[in-house]
N, C-alpha and C positions, 0 to 999 in steps of 0.2 A: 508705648509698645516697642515703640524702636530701640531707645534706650535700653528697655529691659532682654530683646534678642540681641543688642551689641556685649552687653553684659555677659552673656553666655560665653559667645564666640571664644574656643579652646578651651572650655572646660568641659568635666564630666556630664554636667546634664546638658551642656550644649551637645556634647556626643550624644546622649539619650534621645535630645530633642530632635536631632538630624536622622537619626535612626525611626522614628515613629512616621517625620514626615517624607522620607524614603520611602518609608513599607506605604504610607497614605499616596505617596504618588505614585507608586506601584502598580496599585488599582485600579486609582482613576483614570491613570493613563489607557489600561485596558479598554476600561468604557469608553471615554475618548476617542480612541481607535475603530469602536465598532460603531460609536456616535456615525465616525466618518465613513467608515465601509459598509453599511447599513443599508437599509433599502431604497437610497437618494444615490444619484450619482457621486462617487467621493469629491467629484471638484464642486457639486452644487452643495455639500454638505460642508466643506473647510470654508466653502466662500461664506456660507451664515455664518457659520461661529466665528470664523476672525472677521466678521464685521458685529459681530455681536458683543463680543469681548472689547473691541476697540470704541464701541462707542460706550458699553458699561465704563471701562479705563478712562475715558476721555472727563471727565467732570473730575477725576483723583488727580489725574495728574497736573490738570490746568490749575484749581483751585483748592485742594487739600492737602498735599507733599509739597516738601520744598522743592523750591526750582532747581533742577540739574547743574552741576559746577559746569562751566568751559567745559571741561577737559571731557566730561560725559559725551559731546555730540559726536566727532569720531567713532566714540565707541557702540553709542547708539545706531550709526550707520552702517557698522560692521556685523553689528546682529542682525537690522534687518536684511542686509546679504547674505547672509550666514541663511539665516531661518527664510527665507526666500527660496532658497534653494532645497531646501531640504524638505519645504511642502508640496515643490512643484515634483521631485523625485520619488518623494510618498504618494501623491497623487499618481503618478503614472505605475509606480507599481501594484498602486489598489486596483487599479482599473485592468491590469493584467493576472493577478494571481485572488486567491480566495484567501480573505482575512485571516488565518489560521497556517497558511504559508507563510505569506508575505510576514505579518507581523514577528513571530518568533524571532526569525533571520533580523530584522530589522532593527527589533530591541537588543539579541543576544550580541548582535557583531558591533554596538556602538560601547558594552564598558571595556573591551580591549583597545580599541583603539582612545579612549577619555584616561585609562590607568596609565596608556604612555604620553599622553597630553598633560597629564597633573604629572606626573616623573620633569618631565622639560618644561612646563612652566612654573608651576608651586614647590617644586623639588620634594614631592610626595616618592614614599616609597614603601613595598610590599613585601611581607617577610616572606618564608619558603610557602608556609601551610596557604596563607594569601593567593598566590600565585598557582597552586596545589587549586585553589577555588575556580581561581582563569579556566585553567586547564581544562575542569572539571565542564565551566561553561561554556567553555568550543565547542567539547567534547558533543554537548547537547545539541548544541547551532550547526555542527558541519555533520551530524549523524542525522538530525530535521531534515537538511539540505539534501544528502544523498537520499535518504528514503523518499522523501517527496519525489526525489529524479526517477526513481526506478518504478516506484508502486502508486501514485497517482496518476490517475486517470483525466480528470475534468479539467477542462481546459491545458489540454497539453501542447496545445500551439505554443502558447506564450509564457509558458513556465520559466523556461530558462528567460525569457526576458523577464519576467518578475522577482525571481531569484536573484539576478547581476543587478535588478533596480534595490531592491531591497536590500543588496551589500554596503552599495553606493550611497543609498540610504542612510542607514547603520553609520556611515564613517561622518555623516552630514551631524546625525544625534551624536557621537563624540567631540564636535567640532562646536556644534553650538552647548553643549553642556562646558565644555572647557570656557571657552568664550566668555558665556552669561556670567558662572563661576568670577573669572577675571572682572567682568560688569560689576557684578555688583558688589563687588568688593573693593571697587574703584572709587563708589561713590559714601558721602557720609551716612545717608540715609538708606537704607536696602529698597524702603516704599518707596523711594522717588523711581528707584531702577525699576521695579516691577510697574507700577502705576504709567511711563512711560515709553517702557518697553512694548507693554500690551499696545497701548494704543498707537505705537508706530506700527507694530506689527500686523494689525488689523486694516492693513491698507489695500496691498494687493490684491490679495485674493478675492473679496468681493468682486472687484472688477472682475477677473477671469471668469468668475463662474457668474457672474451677469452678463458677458458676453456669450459665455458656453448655454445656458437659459435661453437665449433671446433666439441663438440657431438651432434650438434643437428641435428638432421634427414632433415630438410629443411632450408637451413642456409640464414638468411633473407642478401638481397646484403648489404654490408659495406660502400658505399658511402653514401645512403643518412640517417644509421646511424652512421654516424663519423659526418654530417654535425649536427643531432641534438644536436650529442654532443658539439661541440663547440658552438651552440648556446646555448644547456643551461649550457654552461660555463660562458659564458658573463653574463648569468640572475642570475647565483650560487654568481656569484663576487658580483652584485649589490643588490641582496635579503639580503646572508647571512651576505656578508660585511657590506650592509645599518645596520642588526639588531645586529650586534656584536657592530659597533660604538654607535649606540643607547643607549647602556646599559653600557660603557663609559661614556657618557654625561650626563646619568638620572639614575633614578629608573631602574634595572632593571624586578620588579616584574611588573611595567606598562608596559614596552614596548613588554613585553611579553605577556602581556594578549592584547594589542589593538593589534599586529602581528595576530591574529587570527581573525581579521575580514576578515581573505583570506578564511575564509569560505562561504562567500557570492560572492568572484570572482571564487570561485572553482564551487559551484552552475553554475552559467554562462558561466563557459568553459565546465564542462564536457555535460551541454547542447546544448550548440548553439557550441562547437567543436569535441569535442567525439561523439554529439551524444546519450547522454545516457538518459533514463526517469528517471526525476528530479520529477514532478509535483507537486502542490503548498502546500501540509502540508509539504512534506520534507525543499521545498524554504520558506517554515514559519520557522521552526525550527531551519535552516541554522540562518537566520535572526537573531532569538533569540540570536543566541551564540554571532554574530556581536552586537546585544544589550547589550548586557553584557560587552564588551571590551568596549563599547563607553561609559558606565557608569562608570566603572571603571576609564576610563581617565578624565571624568569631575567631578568624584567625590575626584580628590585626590586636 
């Protein structure tokens, strides 16, 4: 399997192949996201699933991938810093805005900041019509943002602090998408990165949200979330794994800006499953941002 995805890497159906598991991380990412803003506290819900994924991970990487070169553990430690930081800031802005806020903002504003991360580190570069795409998906992100500002209603104490989390956010997902990109490209084997990746990364958070569990005044039952967490362990492997391989095999400044056409499956879950009022400028502007990756990909 390895062999035949290094085979790929720079050619035509390595394009195709990074384009399919783009659009596949797209989605699951959405789910993912509502996994975690769902009806669990979000830090009791990231704390399952990266412990669920880390200990799925853990049997791959100790005895089925090869052992990581040297040079991998530095790098290994910069991701878990990296991604450390960017769950504890998605955390706190789920816990302040409503899924369907927060999220947009949070996917749309990480492929501008990842298009100029692959410029200065992969020396990637974006034609007019490209950039024509960017434009396009600001355009979406900072027209979501003002509307939200002016015409939402519920919970409007802490919007603006969900909104500035959700930016800061956004620059955390450009930061560990560039990163990983760099990760696994570092190493011979893609599977050793991903198989060891996960299970460092399923470390902290457990902890937290078994600390946050143990204080809290009405402790939600454990069974049925341990069950989401392993479900969205399984979607963690196939989102983040599809979008890490991706950027592998292609451009990483594309596969990161079409990755956020999960703003338009997130529109759809936090509606027809959350439950939340979406209505149709915000599902326009959602739209926009998805216009903007799809330009992006057919304009390079």
């Amino acid at each position: 399997m390895s062999e035949w995805l290094i085979s790929l890497e720079g050619t035509e159906a390595g394009h195709r192949l990074a384009l399919i598991l783009a659009v596949n991380a797209a989605f699951l990412h959405a789910v993912f996201g509502a996994l975690q803003k769902g009806r669990h506290d979000p830090w009791l819900s990231r704390g399952a699933i990266d412990g669920a994924y880390g200990l799925m991970a853990a049997p791959f990487a100790l005895f089925v991938v090869p052992w990581p070169e040297p040079h991998m553990w530095p790098i290994f430690a910069g991701a878990f810093v990296i991604h450390t930081a960017y769950k504890l800031l998605q955390a706190m802005a789920y816990t302040r805005g409503a899924y369907t806020v927060v999220y947009p903002v949070v996917r749309g504003t990480g492929p501008l900041f990842a298009v100029i991360g692959a410029y200065l580190i992969f020396d990637e570069s974006f034609t007019l019509v490209q950039w024509l795409g960017v434009g396009v998906l600001l355009a979406g992100i900072f027209g979501l943002a003002v509307y939200n500002l002016i015409f939402l209603t519920a919970a409007r104490e802490t919007l603006n602090a969900a909104l500035a989390l959700a930016v800061f956010t956004g620059l955390f997902v450009a930061l560990y998408t560039t990163y990983d990109a760099y990760g696994i490209r570092a190493t011979a084997d893609p599977f050793t990165f991903l198989a060891w990746f996960f299970m460092i990364d399923g470390v902290v958070m457990p902890v937290l949200a078994a600390r946050r569990w143990r204080r809290a005044a009405l402790k939600p039952p454990l069974r049925p979330l341990l069950l989401r967490g392993w479900v969205g362990g399984l979607i963690a492997f196939a989102s983040f794994g599809a979008i890490m391989l991706a950027t592998r095999l292609d451009k990483v400044g594309e596969a990161a800006v079409l990755r956020e056409t999960s703003t338009v499956f997130a529109a759809l879950i936090g509606w027809l499953v959350l439950k939340e009022t979406v209505g149709p400028r915000r599902i326009a502007l959602m739209a926009l941002i998805a216009a903007g990756a799809v330009i992006v990909e057919m304009g390079g």
